[in-house]
N, CA, C and O atoms as CSV, one atom per row, in Angstrom:
chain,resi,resn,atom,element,x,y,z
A,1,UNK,N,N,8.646,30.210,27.380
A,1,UNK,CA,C,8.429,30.217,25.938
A,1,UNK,C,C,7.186,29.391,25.620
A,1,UNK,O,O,6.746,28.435,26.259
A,2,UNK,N,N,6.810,29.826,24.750
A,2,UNK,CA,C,5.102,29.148,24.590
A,2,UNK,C,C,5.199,28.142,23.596
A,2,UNK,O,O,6.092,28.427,22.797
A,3,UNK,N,N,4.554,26.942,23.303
A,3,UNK,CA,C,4.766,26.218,22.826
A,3,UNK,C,C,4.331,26.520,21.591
A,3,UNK,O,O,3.431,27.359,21.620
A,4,UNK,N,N,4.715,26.046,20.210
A,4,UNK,CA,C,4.141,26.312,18.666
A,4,UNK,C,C,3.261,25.115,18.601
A,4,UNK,O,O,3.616,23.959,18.834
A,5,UNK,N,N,1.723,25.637,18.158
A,5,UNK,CA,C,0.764,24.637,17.619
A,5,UNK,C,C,1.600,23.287,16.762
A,5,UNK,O,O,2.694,23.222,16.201
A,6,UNK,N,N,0.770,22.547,16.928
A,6,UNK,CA,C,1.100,21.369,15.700
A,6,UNK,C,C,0.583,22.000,14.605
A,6,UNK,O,O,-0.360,22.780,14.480
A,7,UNK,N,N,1.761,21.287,13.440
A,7,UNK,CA,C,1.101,21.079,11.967
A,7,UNK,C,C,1.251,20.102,11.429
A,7,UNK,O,O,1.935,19.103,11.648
A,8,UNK,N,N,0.448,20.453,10.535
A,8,UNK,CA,C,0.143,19.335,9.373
A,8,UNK,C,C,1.492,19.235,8.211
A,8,UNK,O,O,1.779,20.138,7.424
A,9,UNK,N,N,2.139,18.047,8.319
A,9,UNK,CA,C,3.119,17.822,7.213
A,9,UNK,C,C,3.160,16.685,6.325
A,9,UNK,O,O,3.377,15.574,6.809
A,10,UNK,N,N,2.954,16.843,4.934
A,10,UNK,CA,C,3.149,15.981,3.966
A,10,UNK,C,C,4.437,15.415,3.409
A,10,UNK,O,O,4.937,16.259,2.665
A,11,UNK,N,N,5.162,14.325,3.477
A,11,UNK,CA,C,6.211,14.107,3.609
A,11,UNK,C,C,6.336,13.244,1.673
A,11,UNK,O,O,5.245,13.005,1.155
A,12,UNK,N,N,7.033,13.048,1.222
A,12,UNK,CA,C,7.489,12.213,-0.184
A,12,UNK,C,C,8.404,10.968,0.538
A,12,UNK,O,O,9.232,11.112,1.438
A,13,UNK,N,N,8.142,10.147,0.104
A,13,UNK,CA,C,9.571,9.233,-0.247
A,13,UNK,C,C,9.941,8.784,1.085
A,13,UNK,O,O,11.084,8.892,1.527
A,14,UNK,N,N,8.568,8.077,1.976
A,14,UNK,CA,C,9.380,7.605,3.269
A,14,UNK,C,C,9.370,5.989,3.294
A,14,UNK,O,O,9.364,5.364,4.354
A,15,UNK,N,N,9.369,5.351,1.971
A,15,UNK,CA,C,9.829,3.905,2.193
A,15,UNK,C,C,9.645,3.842,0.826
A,15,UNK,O,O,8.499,3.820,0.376
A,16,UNK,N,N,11.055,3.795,-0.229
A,16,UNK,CA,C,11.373,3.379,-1.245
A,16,UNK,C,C,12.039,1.908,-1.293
A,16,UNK,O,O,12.942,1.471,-2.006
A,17,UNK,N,N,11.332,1.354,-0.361
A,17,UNK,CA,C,12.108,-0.314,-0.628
A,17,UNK,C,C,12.412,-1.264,0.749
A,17,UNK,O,O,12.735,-2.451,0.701
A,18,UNK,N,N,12.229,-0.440,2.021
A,18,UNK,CA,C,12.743,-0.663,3.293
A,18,UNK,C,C,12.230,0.315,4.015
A,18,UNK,O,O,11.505,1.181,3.525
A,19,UNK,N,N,12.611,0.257,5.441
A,19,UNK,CA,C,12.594,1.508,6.276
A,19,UNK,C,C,13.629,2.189,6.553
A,19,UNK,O,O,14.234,1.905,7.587
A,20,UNK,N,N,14.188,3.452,5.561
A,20,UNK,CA,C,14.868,3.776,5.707
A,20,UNK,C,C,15.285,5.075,4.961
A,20,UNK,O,O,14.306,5.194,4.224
A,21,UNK,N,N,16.216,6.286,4.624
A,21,UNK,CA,C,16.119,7.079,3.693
A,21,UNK,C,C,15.674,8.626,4.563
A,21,UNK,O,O,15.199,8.559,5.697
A,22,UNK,N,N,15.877,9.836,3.935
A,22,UNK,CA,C,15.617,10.798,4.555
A,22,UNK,C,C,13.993,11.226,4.556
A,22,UNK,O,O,13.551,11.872,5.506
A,23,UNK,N,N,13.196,10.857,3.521
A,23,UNK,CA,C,11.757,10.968,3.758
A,23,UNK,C,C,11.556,10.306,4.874
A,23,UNK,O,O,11.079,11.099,5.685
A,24,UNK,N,N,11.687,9.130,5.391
A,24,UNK,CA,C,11.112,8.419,6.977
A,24,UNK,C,C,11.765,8.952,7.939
A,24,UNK,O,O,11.332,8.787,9.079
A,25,UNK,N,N,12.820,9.628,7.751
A,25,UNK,CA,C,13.866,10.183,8.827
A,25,UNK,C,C,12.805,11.566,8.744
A,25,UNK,O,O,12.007,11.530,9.682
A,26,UNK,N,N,12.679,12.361,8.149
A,26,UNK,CA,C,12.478,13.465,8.115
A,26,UNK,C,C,10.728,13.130,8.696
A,26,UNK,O,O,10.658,13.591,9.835
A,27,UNK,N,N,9.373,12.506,8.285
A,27,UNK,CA,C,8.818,12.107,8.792
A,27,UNK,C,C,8.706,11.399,10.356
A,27,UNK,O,O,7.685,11.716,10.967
A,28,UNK,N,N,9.629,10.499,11.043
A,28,UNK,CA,C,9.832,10.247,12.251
A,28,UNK,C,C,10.304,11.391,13.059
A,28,UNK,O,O,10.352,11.151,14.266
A,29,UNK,N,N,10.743,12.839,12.610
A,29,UNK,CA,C,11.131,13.573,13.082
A,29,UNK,C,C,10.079,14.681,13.504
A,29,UNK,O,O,9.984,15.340,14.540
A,30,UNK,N,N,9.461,14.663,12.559
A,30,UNK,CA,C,7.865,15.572,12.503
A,30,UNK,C,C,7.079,14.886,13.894
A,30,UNK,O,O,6.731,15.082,15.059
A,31,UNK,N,N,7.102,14.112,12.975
A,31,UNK,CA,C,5.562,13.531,14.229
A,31,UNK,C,C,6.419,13.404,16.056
A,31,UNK,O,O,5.847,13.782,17.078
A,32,UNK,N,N,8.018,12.715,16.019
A,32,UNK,CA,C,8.067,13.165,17.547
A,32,UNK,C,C,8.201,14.731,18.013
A,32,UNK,O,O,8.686,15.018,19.107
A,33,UNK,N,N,7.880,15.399,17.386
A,33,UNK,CA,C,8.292,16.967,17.491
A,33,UNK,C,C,6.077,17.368,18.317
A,33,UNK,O,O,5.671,18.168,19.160
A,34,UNK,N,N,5.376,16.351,17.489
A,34,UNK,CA,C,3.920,16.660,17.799
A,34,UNK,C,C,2.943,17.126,16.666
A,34,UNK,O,O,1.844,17.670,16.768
A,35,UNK,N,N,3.774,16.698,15.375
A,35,UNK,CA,C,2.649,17.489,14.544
A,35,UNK,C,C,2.379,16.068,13.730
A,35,UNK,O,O,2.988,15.011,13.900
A,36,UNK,N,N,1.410,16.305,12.896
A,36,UNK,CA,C,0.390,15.798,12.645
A,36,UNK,C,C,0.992,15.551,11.149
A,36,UNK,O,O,1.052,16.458,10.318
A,37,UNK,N,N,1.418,14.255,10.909
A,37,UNK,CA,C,2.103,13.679,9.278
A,37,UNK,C,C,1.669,12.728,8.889
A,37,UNK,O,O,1.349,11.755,9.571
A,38,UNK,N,N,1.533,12.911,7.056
A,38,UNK,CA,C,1.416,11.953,6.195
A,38,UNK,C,C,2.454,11.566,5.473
A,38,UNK,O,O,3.082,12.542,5.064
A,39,UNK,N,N,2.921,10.496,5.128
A,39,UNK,CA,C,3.692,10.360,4.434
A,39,UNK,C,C,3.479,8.839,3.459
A,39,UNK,O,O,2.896,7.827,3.848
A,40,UNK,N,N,4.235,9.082,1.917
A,40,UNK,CA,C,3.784,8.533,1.233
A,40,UNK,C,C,5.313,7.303,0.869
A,40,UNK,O,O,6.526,7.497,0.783
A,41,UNK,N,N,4.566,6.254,0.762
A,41,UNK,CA,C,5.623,5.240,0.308
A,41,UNK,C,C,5.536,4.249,-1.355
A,41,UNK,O,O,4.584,4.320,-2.133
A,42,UNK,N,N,6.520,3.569,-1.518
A,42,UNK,CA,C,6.182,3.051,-2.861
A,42,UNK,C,C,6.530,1.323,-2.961
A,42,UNK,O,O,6.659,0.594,-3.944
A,43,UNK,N,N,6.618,1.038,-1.453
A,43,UNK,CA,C,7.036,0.088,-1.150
A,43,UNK,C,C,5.615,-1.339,-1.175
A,43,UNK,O,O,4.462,-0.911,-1.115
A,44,UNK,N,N,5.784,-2.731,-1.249
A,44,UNK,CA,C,4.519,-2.933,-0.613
A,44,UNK,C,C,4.551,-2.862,0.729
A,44,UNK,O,O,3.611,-2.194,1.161
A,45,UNK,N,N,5.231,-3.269,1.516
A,45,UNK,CA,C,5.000,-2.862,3.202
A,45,UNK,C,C,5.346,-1.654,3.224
A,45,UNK,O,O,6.368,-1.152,2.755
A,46,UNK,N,N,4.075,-0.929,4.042
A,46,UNK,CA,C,4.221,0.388,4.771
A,46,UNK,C,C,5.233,0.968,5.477
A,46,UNK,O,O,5.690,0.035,6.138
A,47,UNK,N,N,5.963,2.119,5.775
A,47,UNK,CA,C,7.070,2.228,6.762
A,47,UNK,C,C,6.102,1.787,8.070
A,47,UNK,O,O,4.872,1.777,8.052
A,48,UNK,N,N,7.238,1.312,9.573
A,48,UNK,CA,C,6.604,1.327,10.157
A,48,UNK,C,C,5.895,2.319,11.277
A,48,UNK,O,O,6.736,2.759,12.060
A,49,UNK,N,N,5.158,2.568,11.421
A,49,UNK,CA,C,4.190,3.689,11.654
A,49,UNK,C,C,4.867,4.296,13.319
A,49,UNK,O,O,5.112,3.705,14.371
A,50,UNK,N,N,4.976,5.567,12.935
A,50,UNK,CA,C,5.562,5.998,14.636
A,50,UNK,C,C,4.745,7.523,14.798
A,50,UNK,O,O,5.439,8.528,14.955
A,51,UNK,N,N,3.587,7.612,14.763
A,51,UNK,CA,C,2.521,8.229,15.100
A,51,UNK,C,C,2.465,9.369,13.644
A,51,UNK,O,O,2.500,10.600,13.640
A,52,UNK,N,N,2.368,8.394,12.485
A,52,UNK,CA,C,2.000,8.919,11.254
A,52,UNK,C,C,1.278,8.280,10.228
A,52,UNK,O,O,1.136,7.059,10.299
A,53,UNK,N,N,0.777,8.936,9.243
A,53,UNK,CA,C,-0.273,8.731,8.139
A,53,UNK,C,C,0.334,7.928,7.647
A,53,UNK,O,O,1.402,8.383,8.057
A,54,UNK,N,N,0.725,6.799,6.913
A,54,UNK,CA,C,1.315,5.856,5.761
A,54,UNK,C,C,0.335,6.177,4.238
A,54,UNK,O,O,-0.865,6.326,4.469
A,55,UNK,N,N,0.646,6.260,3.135
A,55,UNK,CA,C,-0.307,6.290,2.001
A,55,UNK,C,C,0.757,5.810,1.216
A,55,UNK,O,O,1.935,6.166,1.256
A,56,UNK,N,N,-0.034,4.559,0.154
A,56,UNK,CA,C,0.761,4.400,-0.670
A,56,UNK,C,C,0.735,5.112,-2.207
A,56,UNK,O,O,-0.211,5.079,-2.994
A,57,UNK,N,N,1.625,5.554,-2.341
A,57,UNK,CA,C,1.830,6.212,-3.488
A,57,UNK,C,C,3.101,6.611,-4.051
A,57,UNK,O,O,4.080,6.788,-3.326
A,58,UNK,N,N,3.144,6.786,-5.512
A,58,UNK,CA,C,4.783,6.675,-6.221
A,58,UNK,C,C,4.106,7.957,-7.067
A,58,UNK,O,O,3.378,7.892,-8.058
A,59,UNK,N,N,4.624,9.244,-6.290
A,59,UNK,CA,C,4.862,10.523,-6.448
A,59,UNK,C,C,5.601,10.678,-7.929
A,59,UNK,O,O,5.232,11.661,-8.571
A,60,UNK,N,N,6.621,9.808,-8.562
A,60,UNK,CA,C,7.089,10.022,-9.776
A,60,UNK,C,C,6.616,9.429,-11.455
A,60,UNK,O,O,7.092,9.642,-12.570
A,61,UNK,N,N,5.348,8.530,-10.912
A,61,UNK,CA,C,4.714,8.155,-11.938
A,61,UNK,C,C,3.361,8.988,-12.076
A,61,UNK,O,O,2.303,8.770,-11.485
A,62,UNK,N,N,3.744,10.340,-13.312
A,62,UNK,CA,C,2.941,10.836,-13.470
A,62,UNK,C,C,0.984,10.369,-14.058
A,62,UNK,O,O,0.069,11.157,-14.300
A,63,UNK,N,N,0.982,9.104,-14.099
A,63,UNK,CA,C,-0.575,8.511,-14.479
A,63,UNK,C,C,-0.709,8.523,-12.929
A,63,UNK,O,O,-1.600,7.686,-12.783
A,64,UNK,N,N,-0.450,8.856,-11.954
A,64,UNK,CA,C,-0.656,8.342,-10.605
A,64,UNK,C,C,-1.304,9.494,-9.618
A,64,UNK,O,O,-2.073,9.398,-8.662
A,65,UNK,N,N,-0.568,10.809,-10.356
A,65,UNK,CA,C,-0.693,11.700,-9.074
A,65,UNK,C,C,-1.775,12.624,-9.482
A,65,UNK,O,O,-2.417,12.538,-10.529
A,66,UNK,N,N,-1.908,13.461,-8.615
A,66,UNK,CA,C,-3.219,14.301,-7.998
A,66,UNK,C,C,-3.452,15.409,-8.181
A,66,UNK,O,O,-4.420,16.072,-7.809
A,67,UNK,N,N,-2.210,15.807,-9.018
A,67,UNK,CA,C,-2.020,17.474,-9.334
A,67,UNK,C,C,-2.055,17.506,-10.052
A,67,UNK,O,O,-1.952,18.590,-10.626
């Protein structure tokens, strides 16, 4: 069976306060799989990094976001 390329995944909500929660779960899961993740937190310490993007940002305060 041939292996599937990496991708690119943008993750929400992987450190609302701690390390912990299904955004960092779901993020730590990406990146050991081989693909290539960002994920955004709202914490002041970063989750801690297990071969992914950290960005800080609070996705629910609309003066904040990008879209």
């Amino acid at each position: 069976m041939a292996q599937a390329a990496a991708r690119s995944v943008f993750v929400t909500g992987g450190n609302s306060g701690g390390n912990r929660g299904i955004g960092l779960a779901t993020a730590r899961h990406f990146a050991a799989a081989g693909d290539r993740v960002a994920v955004t937190y709202r914490g002041d310490e970063p989750p801690e990094s297990q071969g992914f993007l950290a960005v800080r940002r609070d996705v629910t305060d609309s003066q904040l976001r990008w879209w």
